[in-house]
C-alpha positions in Angstrom: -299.9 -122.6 30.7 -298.2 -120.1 33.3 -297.5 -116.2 31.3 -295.9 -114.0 33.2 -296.1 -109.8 33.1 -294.0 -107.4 34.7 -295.7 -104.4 33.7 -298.7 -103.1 36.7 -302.0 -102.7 35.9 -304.4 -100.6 38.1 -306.6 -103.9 38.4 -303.9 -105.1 40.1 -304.6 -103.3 43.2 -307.6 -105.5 44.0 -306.1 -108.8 42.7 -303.3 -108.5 45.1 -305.5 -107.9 47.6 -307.8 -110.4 46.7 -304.5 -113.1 46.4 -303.4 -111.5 49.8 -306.6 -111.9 51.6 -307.1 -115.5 49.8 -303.7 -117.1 51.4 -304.9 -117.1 54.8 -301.5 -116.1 55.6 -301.1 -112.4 56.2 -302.8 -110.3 59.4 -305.3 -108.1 57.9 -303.0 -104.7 58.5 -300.7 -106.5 56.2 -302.8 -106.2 53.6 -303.2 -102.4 52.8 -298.4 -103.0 52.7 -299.3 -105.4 49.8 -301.5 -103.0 48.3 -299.5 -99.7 48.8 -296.7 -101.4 47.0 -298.4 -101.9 44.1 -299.6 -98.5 43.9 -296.2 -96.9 44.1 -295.2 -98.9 40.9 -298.3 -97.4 39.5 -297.5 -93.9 40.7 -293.7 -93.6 40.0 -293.3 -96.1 37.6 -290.2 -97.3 36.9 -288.5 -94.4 39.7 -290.4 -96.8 42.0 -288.1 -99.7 43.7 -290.8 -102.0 43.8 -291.0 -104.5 40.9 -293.2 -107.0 40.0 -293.7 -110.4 38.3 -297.9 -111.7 37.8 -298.4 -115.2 37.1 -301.3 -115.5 35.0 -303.6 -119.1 34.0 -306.0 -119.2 31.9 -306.3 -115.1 31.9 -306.3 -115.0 35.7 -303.9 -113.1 37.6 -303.2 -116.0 40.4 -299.6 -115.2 41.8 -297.1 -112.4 42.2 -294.5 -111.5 43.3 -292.6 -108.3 44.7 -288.9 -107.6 45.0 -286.5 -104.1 44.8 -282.4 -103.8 44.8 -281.3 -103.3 48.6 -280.1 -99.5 48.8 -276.3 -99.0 49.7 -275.8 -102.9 48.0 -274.5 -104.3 45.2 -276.6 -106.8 43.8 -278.8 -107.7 47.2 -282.3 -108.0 46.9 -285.2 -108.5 49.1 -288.1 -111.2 48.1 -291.1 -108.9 49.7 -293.8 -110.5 48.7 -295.0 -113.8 47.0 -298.1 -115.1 46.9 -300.3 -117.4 45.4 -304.2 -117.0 45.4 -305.7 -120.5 47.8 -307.7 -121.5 44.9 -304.7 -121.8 42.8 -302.2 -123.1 45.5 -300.1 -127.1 45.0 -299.8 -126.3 41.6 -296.7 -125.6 41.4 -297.0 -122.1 40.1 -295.2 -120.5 43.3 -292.1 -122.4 41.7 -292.3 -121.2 38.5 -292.6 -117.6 39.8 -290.0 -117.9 42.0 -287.5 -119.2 39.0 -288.6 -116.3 37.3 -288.5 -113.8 39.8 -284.8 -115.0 40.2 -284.1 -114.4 36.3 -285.1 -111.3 36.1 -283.3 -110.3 39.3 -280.1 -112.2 37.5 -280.9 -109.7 34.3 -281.0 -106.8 36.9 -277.5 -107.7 38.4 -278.7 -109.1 41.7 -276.6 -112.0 43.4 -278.6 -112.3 46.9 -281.9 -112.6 47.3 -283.4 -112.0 50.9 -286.5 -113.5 52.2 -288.1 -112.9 55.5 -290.7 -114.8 57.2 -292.3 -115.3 60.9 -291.5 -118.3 63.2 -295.1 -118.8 63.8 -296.0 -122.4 63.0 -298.6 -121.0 60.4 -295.7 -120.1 58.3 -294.2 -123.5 58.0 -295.1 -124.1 54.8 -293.8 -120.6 54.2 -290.2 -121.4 55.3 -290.2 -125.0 53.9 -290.8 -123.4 50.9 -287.8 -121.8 50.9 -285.7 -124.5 52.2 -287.2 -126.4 48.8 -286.1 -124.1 46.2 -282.8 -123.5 47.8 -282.5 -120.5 50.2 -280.5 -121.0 53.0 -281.8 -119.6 56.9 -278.9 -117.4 57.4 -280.3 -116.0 60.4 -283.0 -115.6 63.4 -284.7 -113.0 65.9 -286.6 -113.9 68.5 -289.7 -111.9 69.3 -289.1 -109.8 66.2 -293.2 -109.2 65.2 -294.3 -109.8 69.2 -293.6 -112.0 71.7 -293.2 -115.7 70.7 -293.3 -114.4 66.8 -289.8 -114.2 65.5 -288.3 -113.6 62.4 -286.4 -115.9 59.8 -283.9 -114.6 56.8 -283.3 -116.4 54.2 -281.1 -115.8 51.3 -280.6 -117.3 47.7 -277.0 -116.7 45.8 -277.9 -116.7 42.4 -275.8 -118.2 39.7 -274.8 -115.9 36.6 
C-alpha cells in the first residue's frame, strides 16, 4: 500500500537524488535543481514555495513530487518535478501521486496545473504520461534547452 507525506525530511535530500539519478531521465546538472529544492523547503519551511508530496511502499521513499502556486496568478501551478525511482517504475505509483498531487493543489485553490517537458524522444514516455492522465499540450518551443531540444507545456484544469 502507497502512504503519502507532505512534510520534508533531511533524508530526503539523498532520496531525491537517489530517485533523480535512478530515472535515467534527467542530465546530471539537473540533479543538484532537484536537490536544491528540497533543501529550501527544509530551510524556509513553509515561507518556501516549493511543496512536496513522497510516495512511500513498504517504508521506502520511491516517488515525489514538487509543485509551488505561480506568482502574480490565481490558482496556477507548476508540476516541477515528479519522479519515480526505476526500481519502482510500471507500478502505477506515478498515477497515484499525481491524483494526489492534484488534491492537495485543489485544497490549496489551484485550478491549472503546468507541466513542462523536453521534445527529446527520451522524454516520450514523459509526455505520454501526461497525455494519459489528462493534461492537454497547450503549447511548444523549438530549441528551448539547445538545438533540436524543445520544450512542451502542458496543463491540467482541475475540477472543484
Amino acid at each position: 500500500m502507497i502512504n503519502f507525506r507532505q512534510e520534508v525530511r533531511a533524508s530526503d535530500v539523498e532520496t531525491v537524488r537517489d530517485i533523480i539519478i535512478s530515472s535515467g531521465f534527467f542530465y546530471d546538472f539537473e540533479v543538484p535543481v532537484a536537490v536544491e529544492l528540497v533543501q529550501d523547503r527544509l530551510d524556509q519551511g513553509d515561507r518556501s514555495d516549493y511543496h512536496f508530496i513522497f510516495a512511500e511502499l513498504d517504508g521506502r521513499t520511491v516517488s515525489y513530487s514538487c509543485f509551488g502556486p505561480v506568482a502574480a496568478t490565481e490558482g496556477s501551478f507548476d508540476l516541477y518535478w515528479i519522479a519515480t525511482h526505476n526500481d519502482y517504475r510500471g507500478r502505477g505509483i506515478g498515477n497515484l501521486l499525481i491524483e494526489e498531487t492534484h488534491r492537495v493543489i485543489r485544497g490549496m485553490g489551484g485550478r491549472i496545473v503546468i507541466a513542462e517537458t523536453s521534445t527529446l524522444e527520451k522524454y516520450t514516455p514523459t509526455r505520454h504520461f501526461y497525455d494519459r492522465i489528462g493534461y492537454t499540450l497547450e503549447a511548444k518551443i523549438d530549441d528551448f534547452y539547445k538545438e533540436g531540444d524543445g520544450k512542451v507545456f502542458f496543463v491540467k484544469r482541475l475540477k472543484s
